[in-house]
VOPA-839934 format. One line per field, with one value per residue: z, y, x of N, C-alpha, C, O in turn; residue in three letters. Coordinates in steps of 0.1 Angstrom, whole numbers, plus 5000, padded with zeros to 4 digits. Layout:
REM VOPA-839934
n.w <- (Z,...)
n.v <- (Y,...)
n.u <- (X,...)
ca.w <- (Z,...)
ca.v <- (Y,...)
ca.u <- (X,...)
c.w <- (Z,...)
c.v <- (Y,...)
c.u <- (X,...)
o.w <- (Z,...)
o.v <- (Y,...)
o.u <- (X,...)
res <- (ALA,...)
REM end
This chain:
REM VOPA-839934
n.w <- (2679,2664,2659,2621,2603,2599,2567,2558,2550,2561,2590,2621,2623,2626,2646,2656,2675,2689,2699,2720,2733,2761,2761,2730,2735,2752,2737,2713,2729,2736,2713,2700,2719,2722,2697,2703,2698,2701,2710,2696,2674,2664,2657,2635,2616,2611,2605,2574,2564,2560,2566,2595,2620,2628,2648,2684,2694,2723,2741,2753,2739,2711,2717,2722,2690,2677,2691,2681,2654,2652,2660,2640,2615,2625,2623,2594,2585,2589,2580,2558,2555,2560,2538,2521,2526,2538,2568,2601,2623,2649,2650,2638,2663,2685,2673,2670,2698,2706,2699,2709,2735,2733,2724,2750,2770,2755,2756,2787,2788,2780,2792,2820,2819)
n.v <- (3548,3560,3548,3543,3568,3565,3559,3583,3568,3545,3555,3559,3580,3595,3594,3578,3578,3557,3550,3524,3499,3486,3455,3455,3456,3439,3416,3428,3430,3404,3387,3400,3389,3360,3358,3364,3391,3425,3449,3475,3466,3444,3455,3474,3449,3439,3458,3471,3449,3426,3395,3376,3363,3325,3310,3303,3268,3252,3234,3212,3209,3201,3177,3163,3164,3153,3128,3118,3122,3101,3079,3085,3074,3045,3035,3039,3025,2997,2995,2990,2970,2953,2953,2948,2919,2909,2903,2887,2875,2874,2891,2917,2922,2926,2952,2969,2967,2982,3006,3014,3017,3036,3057,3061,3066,3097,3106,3108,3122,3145,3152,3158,3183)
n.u <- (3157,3129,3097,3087,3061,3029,3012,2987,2965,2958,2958,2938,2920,2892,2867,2839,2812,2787,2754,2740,2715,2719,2715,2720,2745,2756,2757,2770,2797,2798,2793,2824,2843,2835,2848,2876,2884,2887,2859,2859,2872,2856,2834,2844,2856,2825,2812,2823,2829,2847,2863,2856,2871,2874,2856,2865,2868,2868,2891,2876,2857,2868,2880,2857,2843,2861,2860,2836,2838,2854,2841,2822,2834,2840,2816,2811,2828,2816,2794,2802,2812,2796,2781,2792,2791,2819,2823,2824,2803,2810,2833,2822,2800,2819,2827,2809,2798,2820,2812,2789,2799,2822,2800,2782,2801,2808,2779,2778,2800,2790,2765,2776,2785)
ca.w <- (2666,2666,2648,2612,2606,2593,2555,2557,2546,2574,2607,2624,2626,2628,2656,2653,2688,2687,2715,2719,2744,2770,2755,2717,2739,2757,2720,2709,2736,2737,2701,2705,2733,2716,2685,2710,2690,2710,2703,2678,2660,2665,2650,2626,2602,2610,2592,2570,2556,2556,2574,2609,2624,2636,2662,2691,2702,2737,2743,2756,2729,2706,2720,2717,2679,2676,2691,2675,2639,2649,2654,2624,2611,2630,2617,2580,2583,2592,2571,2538,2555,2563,2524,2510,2534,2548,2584,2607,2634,2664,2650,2643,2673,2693,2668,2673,2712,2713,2697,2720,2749,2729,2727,2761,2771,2750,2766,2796,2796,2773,2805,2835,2809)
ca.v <- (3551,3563,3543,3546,3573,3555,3567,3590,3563,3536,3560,3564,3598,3594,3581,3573,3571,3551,3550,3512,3494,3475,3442,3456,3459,3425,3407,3431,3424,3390,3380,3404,3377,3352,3356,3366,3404,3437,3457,3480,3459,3433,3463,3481,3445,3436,3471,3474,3436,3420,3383,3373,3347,3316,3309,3297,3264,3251,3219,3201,3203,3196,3165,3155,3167,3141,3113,3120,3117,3087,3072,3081,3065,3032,3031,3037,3007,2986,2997,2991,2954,2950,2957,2937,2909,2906,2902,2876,2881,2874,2905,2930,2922,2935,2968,2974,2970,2994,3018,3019,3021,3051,3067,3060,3074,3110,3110,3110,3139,3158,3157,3165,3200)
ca.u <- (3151,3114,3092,3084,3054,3020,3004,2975,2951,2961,2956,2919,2919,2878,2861,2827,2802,2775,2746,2730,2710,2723,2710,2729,2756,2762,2756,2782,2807,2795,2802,2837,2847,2837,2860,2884,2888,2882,2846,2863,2879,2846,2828,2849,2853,2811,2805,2833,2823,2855,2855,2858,2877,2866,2850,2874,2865,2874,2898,2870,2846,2875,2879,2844,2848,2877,2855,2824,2846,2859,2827,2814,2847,2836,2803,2811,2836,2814,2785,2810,2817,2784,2773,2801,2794,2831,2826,2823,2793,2817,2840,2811,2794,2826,2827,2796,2801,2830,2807,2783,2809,2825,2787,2778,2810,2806,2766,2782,2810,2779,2756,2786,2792)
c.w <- (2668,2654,2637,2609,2594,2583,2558,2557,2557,2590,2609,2633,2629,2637,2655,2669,2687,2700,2710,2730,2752,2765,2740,2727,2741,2747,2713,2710,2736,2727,2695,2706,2727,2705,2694,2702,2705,2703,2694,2667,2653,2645,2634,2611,2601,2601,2579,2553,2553,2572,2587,2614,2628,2643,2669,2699,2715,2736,2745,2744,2718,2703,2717,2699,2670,2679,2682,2657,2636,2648,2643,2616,2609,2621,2603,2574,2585,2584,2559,2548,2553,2549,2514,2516,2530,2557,2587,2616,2647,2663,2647,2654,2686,2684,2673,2692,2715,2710,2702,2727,2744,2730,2737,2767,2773,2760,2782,2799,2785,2786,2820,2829,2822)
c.v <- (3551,3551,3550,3555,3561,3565,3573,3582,3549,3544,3561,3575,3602,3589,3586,3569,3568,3546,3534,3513,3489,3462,3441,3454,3448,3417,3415,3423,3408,3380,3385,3390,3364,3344,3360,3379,3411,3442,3462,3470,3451,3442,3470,3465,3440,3446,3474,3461,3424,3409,3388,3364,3341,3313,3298,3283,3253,3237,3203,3195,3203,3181,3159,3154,3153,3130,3108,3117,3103,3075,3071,3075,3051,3026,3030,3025,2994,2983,2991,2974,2949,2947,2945,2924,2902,2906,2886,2882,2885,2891,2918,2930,2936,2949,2968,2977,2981,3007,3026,3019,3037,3064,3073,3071,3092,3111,3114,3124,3149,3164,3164,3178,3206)
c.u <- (3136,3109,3084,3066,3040,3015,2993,2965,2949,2958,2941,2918,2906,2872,2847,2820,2791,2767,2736,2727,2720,2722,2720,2743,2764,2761,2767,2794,2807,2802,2819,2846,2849,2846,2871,2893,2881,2865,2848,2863,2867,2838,2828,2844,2838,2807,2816,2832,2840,2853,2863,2865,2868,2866,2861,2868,2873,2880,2885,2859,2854,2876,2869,2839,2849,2866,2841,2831,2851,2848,2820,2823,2841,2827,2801,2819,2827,2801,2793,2810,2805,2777,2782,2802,2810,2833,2822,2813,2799,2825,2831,2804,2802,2830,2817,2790,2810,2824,2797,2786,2814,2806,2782,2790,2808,2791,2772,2788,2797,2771,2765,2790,2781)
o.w <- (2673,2644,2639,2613,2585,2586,2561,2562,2561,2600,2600,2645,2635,2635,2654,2674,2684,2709,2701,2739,2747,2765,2738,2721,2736,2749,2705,2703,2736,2729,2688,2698,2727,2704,2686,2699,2714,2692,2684,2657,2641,2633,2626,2602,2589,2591,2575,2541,2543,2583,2589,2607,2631,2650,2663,2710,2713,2728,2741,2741,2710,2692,2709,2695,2662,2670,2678,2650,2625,2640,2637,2606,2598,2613,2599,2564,2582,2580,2550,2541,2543,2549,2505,2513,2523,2560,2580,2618,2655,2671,2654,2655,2692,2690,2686,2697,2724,2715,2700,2735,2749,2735,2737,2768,2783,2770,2787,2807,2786,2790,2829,2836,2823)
o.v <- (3541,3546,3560,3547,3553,3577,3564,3587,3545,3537,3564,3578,3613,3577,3598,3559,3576,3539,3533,3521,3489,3458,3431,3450,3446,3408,3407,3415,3402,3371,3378,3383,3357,3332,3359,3378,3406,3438,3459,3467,3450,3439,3472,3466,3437,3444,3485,3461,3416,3411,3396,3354,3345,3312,3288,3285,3248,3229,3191,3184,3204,3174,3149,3144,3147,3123,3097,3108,3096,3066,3061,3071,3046,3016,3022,3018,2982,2972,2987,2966,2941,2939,2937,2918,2892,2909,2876,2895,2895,2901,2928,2941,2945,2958,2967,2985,2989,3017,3038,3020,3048,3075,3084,3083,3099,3117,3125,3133,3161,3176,3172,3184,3218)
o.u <- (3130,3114,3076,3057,3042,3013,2985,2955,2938,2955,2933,2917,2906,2871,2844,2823,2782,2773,2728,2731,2731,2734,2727,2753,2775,2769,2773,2800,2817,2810,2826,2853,2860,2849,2880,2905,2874,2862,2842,2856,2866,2836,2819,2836,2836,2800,2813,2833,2841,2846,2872,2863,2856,2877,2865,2862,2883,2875,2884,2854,2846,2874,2870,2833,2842,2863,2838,2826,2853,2846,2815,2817,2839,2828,2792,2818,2830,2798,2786,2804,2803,2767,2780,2812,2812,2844,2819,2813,2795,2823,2832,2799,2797,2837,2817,2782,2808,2828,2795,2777,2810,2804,2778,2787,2807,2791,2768,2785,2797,2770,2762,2798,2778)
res <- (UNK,UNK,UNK,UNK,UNK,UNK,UNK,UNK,UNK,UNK,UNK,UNK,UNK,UNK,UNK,UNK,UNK,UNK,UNK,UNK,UNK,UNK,UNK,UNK,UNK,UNK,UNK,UNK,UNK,UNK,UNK,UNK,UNK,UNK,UNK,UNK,UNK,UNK,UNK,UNK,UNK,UNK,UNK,UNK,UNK,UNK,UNK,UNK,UNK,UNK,UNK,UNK,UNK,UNK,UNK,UNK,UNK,UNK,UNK,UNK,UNK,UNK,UNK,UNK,UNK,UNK,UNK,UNK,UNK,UNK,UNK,UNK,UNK,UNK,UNK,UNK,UNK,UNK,UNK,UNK,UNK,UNK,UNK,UNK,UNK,UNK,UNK,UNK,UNK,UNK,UNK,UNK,UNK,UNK,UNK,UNK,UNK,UNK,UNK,UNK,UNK,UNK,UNK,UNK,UNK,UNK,UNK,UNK,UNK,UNK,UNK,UNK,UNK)
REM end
């Protein structure tokens, strides 16, 4: 069974050539790649005005994401104890230690990128 024919207003019967630089070009392709779309398509919804996807980001900087949230997590817990004096010195001391091992940590895998 052939497949079903497409409506007049859905086919791209028009093709469109456009002469850039070299430099427009790699910023084309570049931000393409980036969203992980082809140049057309990049192109077509950039002029067209409908959105883009979001930007794809990589497992690793995910991760850092994730730890960087949790820290600010840490730090707001301890801030609210800290205000409502409910701590003990001995127990914020060791938050406040694991949060600069977690920091230290992230500095680290930031600088081996």
């Amino acid at each position: 069974m052939a497949r079903p024919k497409k409506d007049i207003e859905s086919l791209k019967a028009i093709r469109v050539n456009v002469r850039m630089t070299i430099n427009e070009y790699l910023i084309v392709s570049g931000n393409a790649a980036t969203l992980g779309m082809g140049i057309p398509d990049y192109i077509r919804k950039r002029v067209t005005g409908r959105p883009l996807p979001r930007t794809k980001i990589t497992p690793e900087d995910r991760r850092l994401f994730v730890e960087l949230s949790r820290i600010g997590n840490n730090i707001n817990q301890l801030t609210k104890n800290s205000h409502l004096r409910m701590h003990s010195p001995k127990i914020l001391h060791q938050q406040l230690a694991e949060v600069r091992r977690m920091l230290h940590e992230l500095k680290s895998n930031i600088k081996n990128k």
